[in-house]
VOBA-1610 file (N, C-alpha, C; in pm, whole numbers, padded with zeros to 5 digits, always signed):
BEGIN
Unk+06748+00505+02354Unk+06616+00445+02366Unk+06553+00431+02226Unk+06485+00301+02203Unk+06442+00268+02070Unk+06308+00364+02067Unk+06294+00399+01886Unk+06166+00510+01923Unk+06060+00442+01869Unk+05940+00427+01898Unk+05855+00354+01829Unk+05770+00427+01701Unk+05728+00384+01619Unk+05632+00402+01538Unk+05497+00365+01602Unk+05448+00591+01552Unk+05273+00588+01644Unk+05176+00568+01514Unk+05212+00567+01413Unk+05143+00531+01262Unk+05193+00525+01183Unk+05100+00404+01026Unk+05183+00388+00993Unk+05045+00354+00894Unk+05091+00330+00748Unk+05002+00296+00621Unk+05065+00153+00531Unk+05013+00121+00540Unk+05026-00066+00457Unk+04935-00035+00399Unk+04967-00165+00245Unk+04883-00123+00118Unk+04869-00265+00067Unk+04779-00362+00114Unk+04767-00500+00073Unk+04710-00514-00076Unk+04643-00484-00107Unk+04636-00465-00233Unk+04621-00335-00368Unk+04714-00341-00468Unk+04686-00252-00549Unk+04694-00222-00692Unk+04580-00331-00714Unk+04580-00380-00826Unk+04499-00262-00930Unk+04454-00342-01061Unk+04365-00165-01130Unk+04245-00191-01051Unk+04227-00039-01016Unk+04080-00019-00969Unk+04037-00100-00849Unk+04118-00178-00789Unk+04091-00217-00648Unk+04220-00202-00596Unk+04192-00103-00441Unk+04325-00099-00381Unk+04225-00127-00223Unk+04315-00176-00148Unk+04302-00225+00001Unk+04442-00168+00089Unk+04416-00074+00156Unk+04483-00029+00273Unk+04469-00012+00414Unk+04556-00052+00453Unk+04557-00026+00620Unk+04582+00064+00719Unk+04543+00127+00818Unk+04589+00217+00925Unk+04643+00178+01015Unk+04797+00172+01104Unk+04830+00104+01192Unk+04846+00226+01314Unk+04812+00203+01434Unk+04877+00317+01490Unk+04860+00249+01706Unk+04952+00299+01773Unk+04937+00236+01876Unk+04833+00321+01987Unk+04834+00265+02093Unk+04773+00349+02197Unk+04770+00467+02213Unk+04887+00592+02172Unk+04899+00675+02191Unk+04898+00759+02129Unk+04893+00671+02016Unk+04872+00742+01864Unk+04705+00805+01815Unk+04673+00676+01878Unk+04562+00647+01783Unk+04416+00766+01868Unk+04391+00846+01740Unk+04291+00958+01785Unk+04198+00914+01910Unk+04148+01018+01989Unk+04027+00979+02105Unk+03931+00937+02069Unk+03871+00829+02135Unk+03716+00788+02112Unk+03627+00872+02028Unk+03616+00978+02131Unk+03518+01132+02169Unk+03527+01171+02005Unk+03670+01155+01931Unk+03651+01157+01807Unk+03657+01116+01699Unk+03657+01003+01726Unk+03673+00870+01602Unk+03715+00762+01668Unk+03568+00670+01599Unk+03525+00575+01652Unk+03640+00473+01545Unk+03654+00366+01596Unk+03823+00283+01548Unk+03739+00201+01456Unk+03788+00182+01308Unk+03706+00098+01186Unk+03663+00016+01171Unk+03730-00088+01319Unk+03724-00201+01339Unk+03597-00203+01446Unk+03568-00088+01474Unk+03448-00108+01598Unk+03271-00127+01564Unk+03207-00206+01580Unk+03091-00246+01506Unk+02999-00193+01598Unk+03036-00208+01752Unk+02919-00185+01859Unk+02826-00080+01824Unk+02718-00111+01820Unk+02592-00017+01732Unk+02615+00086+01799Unk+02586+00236+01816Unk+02575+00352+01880Unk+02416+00394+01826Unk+02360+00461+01909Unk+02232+00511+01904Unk+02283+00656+02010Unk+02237+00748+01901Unk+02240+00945+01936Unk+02108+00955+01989Unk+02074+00997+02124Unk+01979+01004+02144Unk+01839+01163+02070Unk+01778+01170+02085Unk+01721+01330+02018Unk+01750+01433+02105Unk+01841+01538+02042Unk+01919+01626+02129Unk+01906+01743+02003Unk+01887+01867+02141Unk+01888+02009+01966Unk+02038+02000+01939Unk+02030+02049+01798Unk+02121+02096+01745Unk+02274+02097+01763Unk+02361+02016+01754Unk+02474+02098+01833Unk+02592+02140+01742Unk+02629+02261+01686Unk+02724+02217+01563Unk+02856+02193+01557Unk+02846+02176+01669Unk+03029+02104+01696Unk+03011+01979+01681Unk+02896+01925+01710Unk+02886+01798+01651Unk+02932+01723+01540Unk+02910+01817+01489Unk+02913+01789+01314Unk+03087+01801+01263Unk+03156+01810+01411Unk+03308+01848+01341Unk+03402+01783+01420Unk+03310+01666+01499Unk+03356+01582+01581Unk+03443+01477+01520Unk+03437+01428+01414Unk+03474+01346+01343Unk+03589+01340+01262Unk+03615+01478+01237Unk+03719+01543+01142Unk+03828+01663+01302Unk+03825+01604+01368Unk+03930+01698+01484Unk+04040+01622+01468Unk+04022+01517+01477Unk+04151+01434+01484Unk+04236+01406+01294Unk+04163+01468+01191Unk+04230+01482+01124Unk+04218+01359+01017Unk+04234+01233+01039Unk+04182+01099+00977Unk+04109+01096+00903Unk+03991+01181+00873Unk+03919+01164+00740Unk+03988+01287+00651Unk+04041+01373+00693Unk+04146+01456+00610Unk+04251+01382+00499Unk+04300+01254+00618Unk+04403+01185+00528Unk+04378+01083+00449Unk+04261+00995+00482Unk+04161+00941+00417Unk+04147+00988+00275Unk+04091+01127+00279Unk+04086+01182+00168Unk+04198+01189+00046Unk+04321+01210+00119Unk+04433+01239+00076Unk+04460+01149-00036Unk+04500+01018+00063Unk+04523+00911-00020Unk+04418+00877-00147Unk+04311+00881-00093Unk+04200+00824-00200Unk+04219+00894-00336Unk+04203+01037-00314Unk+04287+01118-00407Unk+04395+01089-00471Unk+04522+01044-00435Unk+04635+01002-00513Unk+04642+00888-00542Unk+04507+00750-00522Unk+04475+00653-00572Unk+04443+00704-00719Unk+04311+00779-00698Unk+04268+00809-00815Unk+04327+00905-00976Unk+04443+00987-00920Unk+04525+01035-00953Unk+04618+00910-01030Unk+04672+00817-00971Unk+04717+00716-01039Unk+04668+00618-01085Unk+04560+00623-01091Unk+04508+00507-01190Unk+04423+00593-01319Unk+04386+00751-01293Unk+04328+00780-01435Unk+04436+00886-01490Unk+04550+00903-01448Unk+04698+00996-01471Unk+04666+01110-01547Unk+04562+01166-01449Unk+04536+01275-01434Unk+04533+01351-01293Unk+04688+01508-01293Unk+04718+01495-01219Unk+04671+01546-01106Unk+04562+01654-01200Unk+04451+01749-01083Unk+04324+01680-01069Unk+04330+01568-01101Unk+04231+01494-01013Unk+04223+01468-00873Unk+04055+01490-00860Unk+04040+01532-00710Unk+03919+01463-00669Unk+03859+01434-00479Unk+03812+01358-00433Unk+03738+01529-00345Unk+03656+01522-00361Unk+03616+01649-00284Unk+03480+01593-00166Unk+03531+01613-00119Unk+03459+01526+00040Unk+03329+01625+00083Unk+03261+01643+00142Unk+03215+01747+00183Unk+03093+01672+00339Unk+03064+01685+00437Unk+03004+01674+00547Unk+02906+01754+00558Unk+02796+01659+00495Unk+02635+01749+00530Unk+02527+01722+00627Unk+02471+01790+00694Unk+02349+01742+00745Unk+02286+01697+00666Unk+02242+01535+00716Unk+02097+01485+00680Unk+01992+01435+00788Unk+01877+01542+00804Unk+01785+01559+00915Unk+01695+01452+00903Unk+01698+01361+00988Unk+01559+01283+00968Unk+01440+01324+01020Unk+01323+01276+01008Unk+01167+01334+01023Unk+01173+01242+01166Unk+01070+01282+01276Unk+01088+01213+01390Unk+01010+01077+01319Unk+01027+00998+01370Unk+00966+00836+01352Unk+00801+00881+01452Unk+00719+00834+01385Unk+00587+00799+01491Unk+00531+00725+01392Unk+00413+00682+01468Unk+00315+00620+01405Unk+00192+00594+01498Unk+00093+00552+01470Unk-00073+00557+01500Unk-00087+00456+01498Unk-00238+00465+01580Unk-00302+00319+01631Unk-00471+00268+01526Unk-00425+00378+01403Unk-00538+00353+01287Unk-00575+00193+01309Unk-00402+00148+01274Unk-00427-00001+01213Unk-00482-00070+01343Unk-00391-00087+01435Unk-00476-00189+01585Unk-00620-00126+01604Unk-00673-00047+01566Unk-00794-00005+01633Unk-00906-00110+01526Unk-00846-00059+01342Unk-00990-00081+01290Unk-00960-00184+01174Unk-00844-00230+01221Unk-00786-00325+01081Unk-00887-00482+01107Unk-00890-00500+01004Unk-00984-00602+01028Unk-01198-00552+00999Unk-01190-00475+01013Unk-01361-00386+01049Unk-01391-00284+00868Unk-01264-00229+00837Unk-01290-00133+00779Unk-01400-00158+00626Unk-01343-00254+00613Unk-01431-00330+00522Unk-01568-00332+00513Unk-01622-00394+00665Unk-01752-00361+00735Unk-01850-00203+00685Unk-01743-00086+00683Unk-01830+00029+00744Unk-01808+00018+00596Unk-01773-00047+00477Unk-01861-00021+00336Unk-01946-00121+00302Unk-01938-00255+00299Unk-02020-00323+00233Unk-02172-00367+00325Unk-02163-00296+00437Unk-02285-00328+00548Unk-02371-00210+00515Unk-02299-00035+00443Unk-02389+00018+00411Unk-02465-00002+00321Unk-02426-00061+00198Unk-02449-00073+00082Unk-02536-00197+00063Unk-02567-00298+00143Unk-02649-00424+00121Unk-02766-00337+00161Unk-02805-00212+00179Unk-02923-00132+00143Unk-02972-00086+00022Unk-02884-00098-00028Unk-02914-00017-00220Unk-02888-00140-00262Unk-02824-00239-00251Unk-02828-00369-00296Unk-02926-00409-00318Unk-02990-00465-00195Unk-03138-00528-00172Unk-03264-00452-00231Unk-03222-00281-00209Unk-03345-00232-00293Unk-03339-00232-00434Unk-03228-00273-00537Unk-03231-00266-00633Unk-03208-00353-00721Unk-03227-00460-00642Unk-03275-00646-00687Unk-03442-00612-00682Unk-03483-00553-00551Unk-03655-00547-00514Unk-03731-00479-00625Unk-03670-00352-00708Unk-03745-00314-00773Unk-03752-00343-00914Unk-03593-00402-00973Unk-03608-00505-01081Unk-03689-00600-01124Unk-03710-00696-00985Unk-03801-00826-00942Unk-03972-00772-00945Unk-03997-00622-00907Unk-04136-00579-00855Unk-04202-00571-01009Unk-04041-00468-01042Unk-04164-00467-01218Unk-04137-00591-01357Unk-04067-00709-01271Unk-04085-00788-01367Unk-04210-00902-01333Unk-04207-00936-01160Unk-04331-00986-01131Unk-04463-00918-01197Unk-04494-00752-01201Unk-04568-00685-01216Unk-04607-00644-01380Unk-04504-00738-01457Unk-04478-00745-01584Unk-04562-00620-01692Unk-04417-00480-01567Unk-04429-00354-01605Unk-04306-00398-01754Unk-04209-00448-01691Unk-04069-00473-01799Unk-04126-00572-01909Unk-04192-00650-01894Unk-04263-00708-02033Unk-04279-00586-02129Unk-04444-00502-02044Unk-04508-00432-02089Unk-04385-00315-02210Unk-04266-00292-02112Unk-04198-00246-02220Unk-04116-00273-02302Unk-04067-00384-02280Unk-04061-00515-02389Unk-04142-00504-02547Unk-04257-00513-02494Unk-04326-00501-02569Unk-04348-00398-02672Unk-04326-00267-02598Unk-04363-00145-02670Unk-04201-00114-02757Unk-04131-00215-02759Unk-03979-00202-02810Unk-03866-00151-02741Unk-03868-00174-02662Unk-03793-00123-02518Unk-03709-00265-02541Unk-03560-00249-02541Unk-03458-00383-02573Unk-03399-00350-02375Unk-03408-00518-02386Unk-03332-00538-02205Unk-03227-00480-02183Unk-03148-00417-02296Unk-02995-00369-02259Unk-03028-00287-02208Unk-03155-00179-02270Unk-03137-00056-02233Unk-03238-00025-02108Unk-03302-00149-02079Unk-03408-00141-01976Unk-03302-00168-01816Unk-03209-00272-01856Unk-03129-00240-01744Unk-02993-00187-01735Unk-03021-00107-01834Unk-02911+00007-01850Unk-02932+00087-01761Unk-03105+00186-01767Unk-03143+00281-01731Unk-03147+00234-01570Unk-03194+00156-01512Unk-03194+00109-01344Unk-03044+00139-01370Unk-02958+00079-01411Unk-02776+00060-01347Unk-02715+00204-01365Unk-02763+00284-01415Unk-02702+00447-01459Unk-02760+00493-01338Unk-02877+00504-01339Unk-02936+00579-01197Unk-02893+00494-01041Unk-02880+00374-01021Unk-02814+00328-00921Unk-02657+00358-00917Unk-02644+00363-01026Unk-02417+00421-01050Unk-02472+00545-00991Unk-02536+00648-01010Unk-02558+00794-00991Unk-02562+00780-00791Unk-02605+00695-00746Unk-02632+00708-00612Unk-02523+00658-00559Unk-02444+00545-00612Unk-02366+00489-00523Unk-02229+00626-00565Unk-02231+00644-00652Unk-02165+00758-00706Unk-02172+00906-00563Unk-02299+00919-00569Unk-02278+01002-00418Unk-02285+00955-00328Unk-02327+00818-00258Unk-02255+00799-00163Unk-02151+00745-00122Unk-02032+00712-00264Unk-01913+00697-00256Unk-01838+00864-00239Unk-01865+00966-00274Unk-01824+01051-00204Unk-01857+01135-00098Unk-01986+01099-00041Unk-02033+01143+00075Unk-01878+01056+00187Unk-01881+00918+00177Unk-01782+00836+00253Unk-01635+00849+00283Unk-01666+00893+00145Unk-01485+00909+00142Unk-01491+01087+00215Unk-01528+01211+00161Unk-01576+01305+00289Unk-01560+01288+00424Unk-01613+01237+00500Unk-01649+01133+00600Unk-01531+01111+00671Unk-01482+00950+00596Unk-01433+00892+00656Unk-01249+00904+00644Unk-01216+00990+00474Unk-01092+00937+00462Unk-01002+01044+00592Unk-01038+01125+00605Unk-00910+01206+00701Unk-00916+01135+00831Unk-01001+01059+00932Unk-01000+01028+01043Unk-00892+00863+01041Unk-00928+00822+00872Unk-00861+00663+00877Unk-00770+00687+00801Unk-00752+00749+00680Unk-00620+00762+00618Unk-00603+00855+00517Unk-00601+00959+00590Unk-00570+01130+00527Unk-00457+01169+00472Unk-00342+01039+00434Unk-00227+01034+00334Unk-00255+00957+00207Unk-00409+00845+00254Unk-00372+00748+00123Unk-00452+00860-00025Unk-00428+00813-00125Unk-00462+00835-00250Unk-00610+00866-00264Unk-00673+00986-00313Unk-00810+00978-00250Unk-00905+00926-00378Unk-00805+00853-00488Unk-00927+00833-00599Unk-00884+00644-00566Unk-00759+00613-00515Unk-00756+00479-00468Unk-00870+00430-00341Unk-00889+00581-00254Unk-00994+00509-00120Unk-01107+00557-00157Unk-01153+00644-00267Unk-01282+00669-00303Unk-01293+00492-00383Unk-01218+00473-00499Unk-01270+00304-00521Unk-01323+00202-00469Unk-01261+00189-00322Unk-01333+00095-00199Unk-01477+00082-00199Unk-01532+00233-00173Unk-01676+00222-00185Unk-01718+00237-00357Unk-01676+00292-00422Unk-01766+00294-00550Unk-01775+00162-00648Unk-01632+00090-00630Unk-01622+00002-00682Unk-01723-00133-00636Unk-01678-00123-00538Unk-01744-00245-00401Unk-01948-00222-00450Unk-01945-00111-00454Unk-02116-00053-00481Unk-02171-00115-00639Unk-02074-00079-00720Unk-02074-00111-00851Unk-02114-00304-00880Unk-01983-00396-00832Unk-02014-00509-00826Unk-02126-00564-00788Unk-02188-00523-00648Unk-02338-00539-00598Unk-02494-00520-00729Unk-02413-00372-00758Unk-02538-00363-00847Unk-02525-00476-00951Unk-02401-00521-01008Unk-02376-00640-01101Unk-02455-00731-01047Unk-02400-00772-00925Unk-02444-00889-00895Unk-02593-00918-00881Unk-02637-00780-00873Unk-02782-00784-00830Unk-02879-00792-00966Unk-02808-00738-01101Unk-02854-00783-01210Unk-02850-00936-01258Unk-02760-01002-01208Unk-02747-01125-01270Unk-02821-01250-01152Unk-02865-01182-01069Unk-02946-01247-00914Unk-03061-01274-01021Unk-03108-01109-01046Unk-03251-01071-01082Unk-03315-01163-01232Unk-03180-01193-01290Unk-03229-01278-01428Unk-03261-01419-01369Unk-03251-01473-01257Unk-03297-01610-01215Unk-03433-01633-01163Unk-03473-01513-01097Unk-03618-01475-01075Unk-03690-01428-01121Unk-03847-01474-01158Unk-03937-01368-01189Unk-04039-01264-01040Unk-04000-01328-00939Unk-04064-01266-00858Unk-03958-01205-00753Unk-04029-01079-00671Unk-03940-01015-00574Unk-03894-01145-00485Unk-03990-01159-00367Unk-03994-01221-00286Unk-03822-01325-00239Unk-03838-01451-00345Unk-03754-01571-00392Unk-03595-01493-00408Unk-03610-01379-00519Unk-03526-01280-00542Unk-03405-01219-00484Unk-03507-01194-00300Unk-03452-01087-00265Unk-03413-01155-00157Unk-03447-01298-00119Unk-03382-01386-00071Unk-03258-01423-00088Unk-03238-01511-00253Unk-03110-01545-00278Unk-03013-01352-00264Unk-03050-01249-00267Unk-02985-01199-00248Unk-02893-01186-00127Unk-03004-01192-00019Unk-02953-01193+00142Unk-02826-01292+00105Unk-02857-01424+00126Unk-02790-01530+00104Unk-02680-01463-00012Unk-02660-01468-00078Unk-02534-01439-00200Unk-02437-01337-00070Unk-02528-01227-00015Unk-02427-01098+00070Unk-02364-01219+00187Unk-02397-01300+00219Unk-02411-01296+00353Unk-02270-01422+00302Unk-02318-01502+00217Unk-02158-01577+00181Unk-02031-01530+00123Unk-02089-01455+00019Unk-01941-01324+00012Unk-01899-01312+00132Unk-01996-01231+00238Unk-01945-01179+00351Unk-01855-01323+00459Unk-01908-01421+00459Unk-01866-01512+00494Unk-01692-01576+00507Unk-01695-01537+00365Unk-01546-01579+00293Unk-01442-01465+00353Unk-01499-01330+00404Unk-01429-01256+00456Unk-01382-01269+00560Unk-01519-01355+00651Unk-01469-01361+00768Unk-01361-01471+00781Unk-01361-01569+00713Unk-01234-01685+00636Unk-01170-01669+00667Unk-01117-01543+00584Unk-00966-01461+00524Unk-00974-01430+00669Unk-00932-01383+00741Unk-00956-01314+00904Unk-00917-01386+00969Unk-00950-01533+00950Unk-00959-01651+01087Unk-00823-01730+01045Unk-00749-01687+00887Unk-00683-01785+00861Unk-00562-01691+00876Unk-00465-01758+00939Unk-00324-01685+01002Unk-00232-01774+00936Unk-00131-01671+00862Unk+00005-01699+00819Unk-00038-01724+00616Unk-00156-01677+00582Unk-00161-01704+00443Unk-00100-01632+00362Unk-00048-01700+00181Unk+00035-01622+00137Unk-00089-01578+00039Unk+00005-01491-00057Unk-00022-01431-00138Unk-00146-01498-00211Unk-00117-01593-00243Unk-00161-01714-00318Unk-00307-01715-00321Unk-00296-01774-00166Unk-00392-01833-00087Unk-00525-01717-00078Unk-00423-01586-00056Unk-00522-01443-00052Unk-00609-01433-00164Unk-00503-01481-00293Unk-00554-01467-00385Unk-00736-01526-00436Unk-00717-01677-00376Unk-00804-01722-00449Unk-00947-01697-00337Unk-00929-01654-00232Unk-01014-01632-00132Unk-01057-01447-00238Unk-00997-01372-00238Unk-01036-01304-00284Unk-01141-01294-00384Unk-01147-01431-00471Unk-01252-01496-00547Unk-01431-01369-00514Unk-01416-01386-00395Unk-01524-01290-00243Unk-01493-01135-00264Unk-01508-01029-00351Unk-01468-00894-00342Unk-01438-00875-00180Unk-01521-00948-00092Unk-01520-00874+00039Unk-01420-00947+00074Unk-01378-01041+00067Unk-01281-01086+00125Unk-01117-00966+00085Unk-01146-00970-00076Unk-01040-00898-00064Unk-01028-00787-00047Unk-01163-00680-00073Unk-01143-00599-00024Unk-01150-00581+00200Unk-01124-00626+00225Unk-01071-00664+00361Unk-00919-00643+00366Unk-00857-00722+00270Unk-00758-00744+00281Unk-00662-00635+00236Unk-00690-00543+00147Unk-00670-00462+00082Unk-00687-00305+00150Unk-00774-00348+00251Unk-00795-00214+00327Unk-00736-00213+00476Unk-00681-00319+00513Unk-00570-00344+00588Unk-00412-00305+00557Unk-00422-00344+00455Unk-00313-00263+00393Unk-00245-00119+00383Unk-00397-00055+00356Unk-00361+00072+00363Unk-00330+00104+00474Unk-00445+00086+00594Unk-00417+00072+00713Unk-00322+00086+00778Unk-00259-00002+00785Unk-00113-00027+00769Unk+00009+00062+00740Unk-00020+00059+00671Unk+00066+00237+00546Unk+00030+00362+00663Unk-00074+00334+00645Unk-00116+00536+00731Unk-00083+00527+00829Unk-00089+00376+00914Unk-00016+00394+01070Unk+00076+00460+01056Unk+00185+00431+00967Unk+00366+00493+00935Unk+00371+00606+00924Unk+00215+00674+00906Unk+00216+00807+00802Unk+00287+00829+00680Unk+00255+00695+00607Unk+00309+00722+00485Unk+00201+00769+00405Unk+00213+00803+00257Unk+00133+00766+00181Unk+00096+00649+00087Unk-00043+00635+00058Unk-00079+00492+00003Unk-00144+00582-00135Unk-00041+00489-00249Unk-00077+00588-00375Unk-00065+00468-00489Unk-00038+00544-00575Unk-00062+00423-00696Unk+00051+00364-00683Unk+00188+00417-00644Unk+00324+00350-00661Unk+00301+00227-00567Unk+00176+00178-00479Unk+00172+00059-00392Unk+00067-00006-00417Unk+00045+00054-00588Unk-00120-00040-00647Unk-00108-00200-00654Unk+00048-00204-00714Unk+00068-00379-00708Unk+00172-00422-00614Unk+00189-00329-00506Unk+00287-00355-00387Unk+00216-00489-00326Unk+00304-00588-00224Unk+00222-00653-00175Unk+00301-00636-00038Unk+00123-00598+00006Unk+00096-00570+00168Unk+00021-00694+00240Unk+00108-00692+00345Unk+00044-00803+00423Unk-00041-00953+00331Unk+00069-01003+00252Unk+00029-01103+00149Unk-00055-01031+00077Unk-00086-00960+00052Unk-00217-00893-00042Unk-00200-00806-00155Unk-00234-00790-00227Unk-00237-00658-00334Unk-00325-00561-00363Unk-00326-00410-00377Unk-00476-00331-00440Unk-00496-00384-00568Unk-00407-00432-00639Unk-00446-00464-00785Unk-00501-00604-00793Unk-00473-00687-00692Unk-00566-00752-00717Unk-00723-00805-00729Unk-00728-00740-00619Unk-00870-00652-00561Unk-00972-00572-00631Unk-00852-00484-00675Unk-00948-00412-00815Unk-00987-00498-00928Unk-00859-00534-01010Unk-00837-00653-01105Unk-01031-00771-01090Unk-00999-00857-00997Unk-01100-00924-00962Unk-01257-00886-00969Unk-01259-00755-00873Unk-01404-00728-00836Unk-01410-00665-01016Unk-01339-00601-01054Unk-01380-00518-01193Unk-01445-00627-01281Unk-01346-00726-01326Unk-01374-00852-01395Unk-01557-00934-01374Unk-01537-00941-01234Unk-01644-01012-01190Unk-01814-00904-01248Unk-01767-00789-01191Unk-01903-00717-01217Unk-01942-00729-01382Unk-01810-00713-01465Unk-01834-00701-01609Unk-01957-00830-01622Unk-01849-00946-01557Unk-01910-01067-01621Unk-02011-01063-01590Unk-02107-01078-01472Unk-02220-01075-01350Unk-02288-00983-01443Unk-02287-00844-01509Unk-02344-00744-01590Unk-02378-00835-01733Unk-02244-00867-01799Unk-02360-00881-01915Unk-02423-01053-01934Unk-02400-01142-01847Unk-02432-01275-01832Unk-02569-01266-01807Unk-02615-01167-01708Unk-02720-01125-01620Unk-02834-01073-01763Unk-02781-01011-01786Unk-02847-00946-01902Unk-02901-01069-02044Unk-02794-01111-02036Unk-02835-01251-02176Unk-02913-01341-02112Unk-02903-01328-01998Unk-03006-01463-01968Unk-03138-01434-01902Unk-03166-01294-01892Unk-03305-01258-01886Unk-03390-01257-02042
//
């Protein structure tokens, strides 16, 4: 009776530094399922979450095949660097993954978060256009004009003491709010949201205030200025499938981008990741933090000292 061959090794290519080999072996040969899955088999497998089992871990190596695996690879390498105690040292480790979850941060408030800063803050906004406007109608700021008092330093002193407030209630907020919305992200990246966002206002509210001499007119175009920023946010929101680009120039609106930017994080903390500086110029959901920052920073500078030269 003819005897068959139950395995067997072919070597299609073996040229320097690339070799290609084969495993041949028949039905009866060829190791159990239960312990090695055949090279040629792609069908995805999914392990369901099960404790521990450590035979598990030696399921793979019963039948011997990654033993010989080894073997050869070894006397590949052996002959091509002819060195003869050269060796391939294999070793089979656990690598534990973290369970997968994630949160409903983002579906709950993505889109809003934006809201619970710049809706507080059109309060210190508006009051600090009103009292610029009160003592220039009231031509208290002449009066010290007059006595040699230079405008830099007249609205220096208002913008230091308004930085001082938005200053605490940028960390009253972040207190507050960061552990309930995103108690992984970066806490001097989500303290910026509000201090920064606070900062531009007061800009803007200096360079409002050089167009008026009276509150009243003043504190009008202010409403109006919040309410079209705010506008452009709601834009960004309504417009589906925009790129980067497009984010970009809408961002033009701090609120717009900061919207966009705080979705982002959003986003991130659902995963329970962290949101840190390594994702300052990441782009999330078409968007960037650096751009956001970048922009509103720029804008306040300008809005600050434009505001100032032209009073």
């Amino acid at each position: 009776m003819k005897r068959q061959i139950c395995f067997g090794i072919t070597f299609d290519e073996t040229s320097s530094q690339k070799w290609t080999y084969n495993f041949h072996y028949n039905l009866t040969g060829r190791p159990d399922y239960r312990d090695l899955y055949g090279f040629d088999d792609q069908e995805e497998r999914v392990t369901p979450f099960q404790i521990e089992d450590p035979n598990s871990l030696k399921r793979n190596v019963r039948s011997g095949m990654y033993y010989l695996v080894n073997y050869i690879d070894t006397e590949i390498l052996r002959y091509e660097t002819g060195v003869s105690t050269a060796e391939i040292n294999t070793r089979m480790v656990k690598a534990p993954i973290p369970d997968y979850k994630t949160s409903t941060v983002y579906d709950n408030i993505s889109g809003n978060m934006h809201n619970l800063i710049v809706f507080p803050l059109v309060v210190l906004f508006l009051r600090f256009i009103y009292n610029i406007l009160f003592e220039k109608e009231n031509k208290i700021a002449q009066n010290l004009r007059n006595m040699g008092m230079s405008m830099y330093s007249y609205y220096f002193s208002w913008f230091v003491f308004y930085t001082i407030l938005v200053f605490i209630y940028s960390v009253f907020w972040t207190l507050v709010t960061k552990r309930p919305m995103a108690p992984d992200a970066n806490v001097i990246l989500y303290f910026l949201y509000y201090f920064l966002t606070g900062e531009y206002l007061l800009c803007l509210a200096i360079f409002l205030a050089s167009l008026f001499s009276t509150a009243k007119p003043g504190v009008l175009s202010a409403i109006i200025s919040f309410f079209i920023l705010f506008g452009v946010g709601v834009a960004k929101g309504a417009i589906s499938g925009a790129n980067v680009s497009t984010n970009t120039w809408l961002a033009l609106s701090p609120f717009a981008g900061l919207q966009g930017t705080c979705d982002g994080m959003l986003l991130v903390q659902s995963f329970y990741q962290s949101f840190g500086f390594n994702l300052f110029s990441e782009t999330i959901l078409q968007f960037k933090y650096s751009i956001w920052f970048w922009i509103t920073l720029i804008e306040s500078i300008v809005f600050y000292f434009v505001g100032i030269y032209l009073d």
